[in-house]
Structure formats: C-alpha cells, structure tokens
TIRO-2110 file (N, C-alpha, C; in Angstrom, 1 decimal):
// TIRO-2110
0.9, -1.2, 0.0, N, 1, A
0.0, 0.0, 0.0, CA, 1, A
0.9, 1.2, 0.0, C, 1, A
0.5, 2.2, -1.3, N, 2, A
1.4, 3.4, -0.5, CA, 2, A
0.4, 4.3, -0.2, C, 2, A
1.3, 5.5, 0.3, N, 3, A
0.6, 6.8, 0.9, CA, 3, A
0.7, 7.7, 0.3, C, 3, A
0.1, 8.8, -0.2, N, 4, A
0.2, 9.4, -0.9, CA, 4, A
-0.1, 11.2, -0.5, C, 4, A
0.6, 11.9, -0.4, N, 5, A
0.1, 13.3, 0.3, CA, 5, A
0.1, 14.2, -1.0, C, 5, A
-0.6, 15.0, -0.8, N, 6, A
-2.0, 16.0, -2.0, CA, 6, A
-1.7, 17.4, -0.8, C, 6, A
-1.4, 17.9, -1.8, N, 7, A
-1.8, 20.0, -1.0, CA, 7, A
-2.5, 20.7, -1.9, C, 7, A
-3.5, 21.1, -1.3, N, 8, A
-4.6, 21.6, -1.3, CA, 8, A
-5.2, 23.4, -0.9, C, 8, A
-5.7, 24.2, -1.5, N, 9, A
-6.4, 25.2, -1.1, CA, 9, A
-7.1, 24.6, 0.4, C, 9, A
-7.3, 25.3, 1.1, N, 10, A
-8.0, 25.3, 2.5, CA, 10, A
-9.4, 24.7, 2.2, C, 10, A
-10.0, 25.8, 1.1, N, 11, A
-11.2, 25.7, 1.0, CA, 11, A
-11.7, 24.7, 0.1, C, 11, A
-10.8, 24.5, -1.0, N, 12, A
-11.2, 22.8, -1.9, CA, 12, A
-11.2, 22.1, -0.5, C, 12, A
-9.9, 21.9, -0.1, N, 13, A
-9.8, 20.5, 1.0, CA, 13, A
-11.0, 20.5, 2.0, C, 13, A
-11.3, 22.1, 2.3, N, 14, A
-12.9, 22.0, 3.1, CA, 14, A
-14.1, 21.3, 2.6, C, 14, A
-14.3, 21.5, 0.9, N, 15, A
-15.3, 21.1, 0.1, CA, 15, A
-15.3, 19.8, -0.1, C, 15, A
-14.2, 19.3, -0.5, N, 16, A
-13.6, 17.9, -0.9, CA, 16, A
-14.3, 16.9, 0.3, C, 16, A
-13.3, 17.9, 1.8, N, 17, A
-14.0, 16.8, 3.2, CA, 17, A
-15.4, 16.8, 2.9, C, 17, A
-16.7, 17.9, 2.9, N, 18, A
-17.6, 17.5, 2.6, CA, 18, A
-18.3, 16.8, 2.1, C, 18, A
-18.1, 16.8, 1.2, N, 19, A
-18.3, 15.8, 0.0, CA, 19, A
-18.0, 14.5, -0.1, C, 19, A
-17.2, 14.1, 0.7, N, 20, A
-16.6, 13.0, 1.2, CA, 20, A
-15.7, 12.3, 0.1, C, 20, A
-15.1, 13.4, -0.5, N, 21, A
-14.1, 12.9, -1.9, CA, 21, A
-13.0, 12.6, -0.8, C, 21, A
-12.4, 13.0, -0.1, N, 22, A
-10.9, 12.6, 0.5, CA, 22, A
-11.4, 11.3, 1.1, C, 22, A
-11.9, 10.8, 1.1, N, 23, A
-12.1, 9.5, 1.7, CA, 23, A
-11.0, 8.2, 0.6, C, 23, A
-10.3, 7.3, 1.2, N, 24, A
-9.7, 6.7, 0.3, CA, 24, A
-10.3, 6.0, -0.7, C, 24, A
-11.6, 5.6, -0.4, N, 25, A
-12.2, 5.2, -1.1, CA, 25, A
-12.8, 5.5, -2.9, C, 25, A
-13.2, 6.9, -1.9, N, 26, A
-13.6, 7.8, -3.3, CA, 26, A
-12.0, 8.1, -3.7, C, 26, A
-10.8, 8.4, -3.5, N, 27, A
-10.4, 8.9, -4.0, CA, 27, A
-10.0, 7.8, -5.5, C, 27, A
-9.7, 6.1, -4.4, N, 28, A
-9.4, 5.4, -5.2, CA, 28, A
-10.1, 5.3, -6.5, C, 28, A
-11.6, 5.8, -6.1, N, 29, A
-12.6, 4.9, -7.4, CA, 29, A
-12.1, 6.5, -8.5, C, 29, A
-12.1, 7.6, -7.8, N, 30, A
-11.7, 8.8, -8.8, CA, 30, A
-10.9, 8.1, -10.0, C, 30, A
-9.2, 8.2, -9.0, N, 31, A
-8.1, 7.5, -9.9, CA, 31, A
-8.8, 6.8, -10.9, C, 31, A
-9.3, 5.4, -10.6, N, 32, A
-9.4, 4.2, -11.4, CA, 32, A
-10.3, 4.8, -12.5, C, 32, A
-11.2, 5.6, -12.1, N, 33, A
-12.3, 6.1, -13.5, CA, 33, A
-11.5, 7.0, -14.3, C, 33, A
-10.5, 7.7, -13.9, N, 34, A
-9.6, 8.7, -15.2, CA, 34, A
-8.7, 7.7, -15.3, C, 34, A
-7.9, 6.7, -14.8, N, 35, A
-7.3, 6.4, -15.5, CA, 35, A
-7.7, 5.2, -16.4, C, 35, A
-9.1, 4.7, -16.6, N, 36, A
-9.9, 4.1, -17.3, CA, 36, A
-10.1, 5.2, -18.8, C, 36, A
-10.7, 6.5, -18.4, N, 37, A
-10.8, 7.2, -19.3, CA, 37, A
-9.7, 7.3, -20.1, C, 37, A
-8.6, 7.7, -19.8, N, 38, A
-7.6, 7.8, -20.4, CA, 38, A
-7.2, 6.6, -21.1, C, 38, A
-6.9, 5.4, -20.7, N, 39, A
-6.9, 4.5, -21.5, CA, 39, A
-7.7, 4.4, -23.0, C, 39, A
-9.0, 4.6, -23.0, N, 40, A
-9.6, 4.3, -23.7, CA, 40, A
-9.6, 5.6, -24.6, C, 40, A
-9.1, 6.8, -24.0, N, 41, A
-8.7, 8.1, -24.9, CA, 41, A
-7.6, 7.5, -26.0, C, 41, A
-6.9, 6.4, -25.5, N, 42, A
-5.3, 6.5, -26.2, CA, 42, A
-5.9, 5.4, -27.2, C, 42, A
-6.6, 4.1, -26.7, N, 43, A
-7.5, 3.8, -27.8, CA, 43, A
-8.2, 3.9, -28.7, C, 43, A
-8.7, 5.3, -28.5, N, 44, A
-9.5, 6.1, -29.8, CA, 44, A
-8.4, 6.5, -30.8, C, 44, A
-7.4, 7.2, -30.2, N, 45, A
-6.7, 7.5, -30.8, CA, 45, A
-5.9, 6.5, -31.3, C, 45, A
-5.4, 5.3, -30.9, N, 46, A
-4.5, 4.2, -31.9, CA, 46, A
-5.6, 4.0, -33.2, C, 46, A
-7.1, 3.8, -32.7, N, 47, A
-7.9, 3.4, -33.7, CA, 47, A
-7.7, 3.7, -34.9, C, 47, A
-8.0, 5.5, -34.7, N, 48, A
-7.8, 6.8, -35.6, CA, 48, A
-7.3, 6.7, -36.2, C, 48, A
-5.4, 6.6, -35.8, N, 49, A
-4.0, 6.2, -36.6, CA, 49, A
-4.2, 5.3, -37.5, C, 49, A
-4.6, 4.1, -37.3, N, 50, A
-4.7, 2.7, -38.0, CA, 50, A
-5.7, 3.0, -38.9, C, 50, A
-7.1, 3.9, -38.8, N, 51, A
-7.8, 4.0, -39.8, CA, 51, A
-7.2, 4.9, -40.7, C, 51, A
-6.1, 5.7, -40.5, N, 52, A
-6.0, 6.7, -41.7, CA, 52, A
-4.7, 5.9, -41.9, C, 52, A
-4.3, 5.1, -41.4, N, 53, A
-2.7, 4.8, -41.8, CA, 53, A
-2.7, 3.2, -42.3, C, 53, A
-3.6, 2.3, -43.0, N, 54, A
-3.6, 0.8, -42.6, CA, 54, A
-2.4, 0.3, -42.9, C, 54, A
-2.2, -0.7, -41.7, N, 55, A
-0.8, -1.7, -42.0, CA, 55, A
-1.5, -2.8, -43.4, C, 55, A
-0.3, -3.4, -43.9, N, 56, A
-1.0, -4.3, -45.0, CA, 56, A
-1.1, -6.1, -44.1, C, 56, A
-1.8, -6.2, -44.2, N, 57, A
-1.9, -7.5, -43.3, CA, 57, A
-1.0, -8.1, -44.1, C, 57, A
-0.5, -9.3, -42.9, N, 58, A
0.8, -10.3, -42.9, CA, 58, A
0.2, -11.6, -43.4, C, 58, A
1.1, -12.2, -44.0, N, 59, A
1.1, -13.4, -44.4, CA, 59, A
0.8, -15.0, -43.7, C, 59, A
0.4, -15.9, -43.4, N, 60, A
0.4, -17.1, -42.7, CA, 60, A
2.1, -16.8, -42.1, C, 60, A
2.7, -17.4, -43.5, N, 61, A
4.3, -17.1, -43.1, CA, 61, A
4.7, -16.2, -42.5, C, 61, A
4.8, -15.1, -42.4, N, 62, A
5.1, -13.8, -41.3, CA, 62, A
4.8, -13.8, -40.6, C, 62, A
3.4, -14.5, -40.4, N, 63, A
3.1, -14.6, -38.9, CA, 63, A
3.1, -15.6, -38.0, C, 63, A
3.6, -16.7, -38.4, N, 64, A
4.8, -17.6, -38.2, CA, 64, A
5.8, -17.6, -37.8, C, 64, A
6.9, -16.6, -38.3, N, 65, A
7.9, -16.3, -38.4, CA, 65, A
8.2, -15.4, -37.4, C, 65, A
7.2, -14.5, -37.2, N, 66, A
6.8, -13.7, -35.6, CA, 66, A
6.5, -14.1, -34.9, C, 66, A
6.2, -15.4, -34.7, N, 67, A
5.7, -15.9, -33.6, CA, 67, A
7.3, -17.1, -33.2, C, 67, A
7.5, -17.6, -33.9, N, 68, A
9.1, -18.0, -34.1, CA, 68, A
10.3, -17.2, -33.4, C, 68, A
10.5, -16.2, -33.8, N, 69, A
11.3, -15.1, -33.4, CA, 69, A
11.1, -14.6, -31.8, C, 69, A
9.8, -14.5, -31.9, N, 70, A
9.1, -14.3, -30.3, CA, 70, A
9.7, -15.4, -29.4, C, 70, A
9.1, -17.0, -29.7, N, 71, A
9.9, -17.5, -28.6, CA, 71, A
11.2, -18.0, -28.9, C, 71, A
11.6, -18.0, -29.5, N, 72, A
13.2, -17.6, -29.6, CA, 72, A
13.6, -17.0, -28.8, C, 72, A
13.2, -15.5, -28.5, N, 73, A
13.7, -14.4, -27.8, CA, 73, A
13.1, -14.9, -25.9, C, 73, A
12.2, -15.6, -26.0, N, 74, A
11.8, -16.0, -24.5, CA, 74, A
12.4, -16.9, -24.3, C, 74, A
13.2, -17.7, -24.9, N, 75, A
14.0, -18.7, -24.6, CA, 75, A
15.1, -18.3, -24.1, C, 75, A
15.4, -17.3, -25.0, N, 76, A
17.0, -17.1, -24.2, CA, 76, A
17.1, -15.9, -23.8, C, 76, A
16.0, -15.4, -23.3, N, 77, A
15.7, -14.3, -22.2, CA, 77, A
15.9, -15.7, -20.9, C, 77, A
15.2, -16.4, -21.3, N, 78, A
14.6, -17.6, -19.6, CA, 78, A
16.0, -18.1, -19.6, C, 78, A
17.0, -17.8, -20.2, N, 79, A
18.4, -19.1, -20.2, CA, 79, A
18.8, -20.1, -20.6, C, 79, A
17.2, -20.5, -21.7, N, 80, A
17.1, -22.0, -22.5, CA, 80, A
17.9, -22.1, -23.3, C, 80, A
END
C-alpha cells in the first residue's frame, strides 16, 4: 500500500471533506475512472492512426515467423 500526500487550497480541502471525496475510497474509485478514461482516450486515438494509416496484413508465413522469433527471444531471455 502506498501513501500518498496532496496540498490543497483550505477551502477545496474543506469542500472535498464535505463531499466526502478525501475519503480513500472515493479517492481510489476517482483515480481508477480517469485512468480508465484515459486508457480508452489512447485507444481512440490508436484506432484513428490505424484507420487513416492501414498496416497491410501479414502473411500465414510472417506470422509464423513472428511468432518463431518471439519464442526464440523468451527462450534465451529464460536461459534455454
């Protein structure tokens, strides 16, 4: 678990307590919903890319050959 210290205007931190945003709870579910948002911001935007940019789809063999090379590379990442 970490801790996390925030400085604040007097009066947000007054409003916030009321509200019961400083609570860890809320604060946690805040975080998790922006950084959900944001996720799915960066996925609009890969979308976007890819529709104005298309890759040309790969081959059986290319994609074989990438998947070959992949464990290859986990192999002797692991020490095999």
């Amino acid at each position: 678990m970490t801790t996390v210290q925030i400085t604040l205007s007097d009066q947000l931190a007054q409003e916030a307590q009321r509200a019961g945003l400083l609570a860890p709870e809320s604060i946690e579910r805040m975080l998790r919903e922006q950084l959900r948002a944001e996720r799915i911001e960066r996925l609009k935007a890969a979308r976007q890319k890819l529709a104005a940019e298309p890759i040309e789809p790969m081959t059986a063999e290319e994609i074989q050959a990438e998947i070959e090379a992949y464990r290859t590379e986990q192999r002797r990442a692991a020490g095999s």
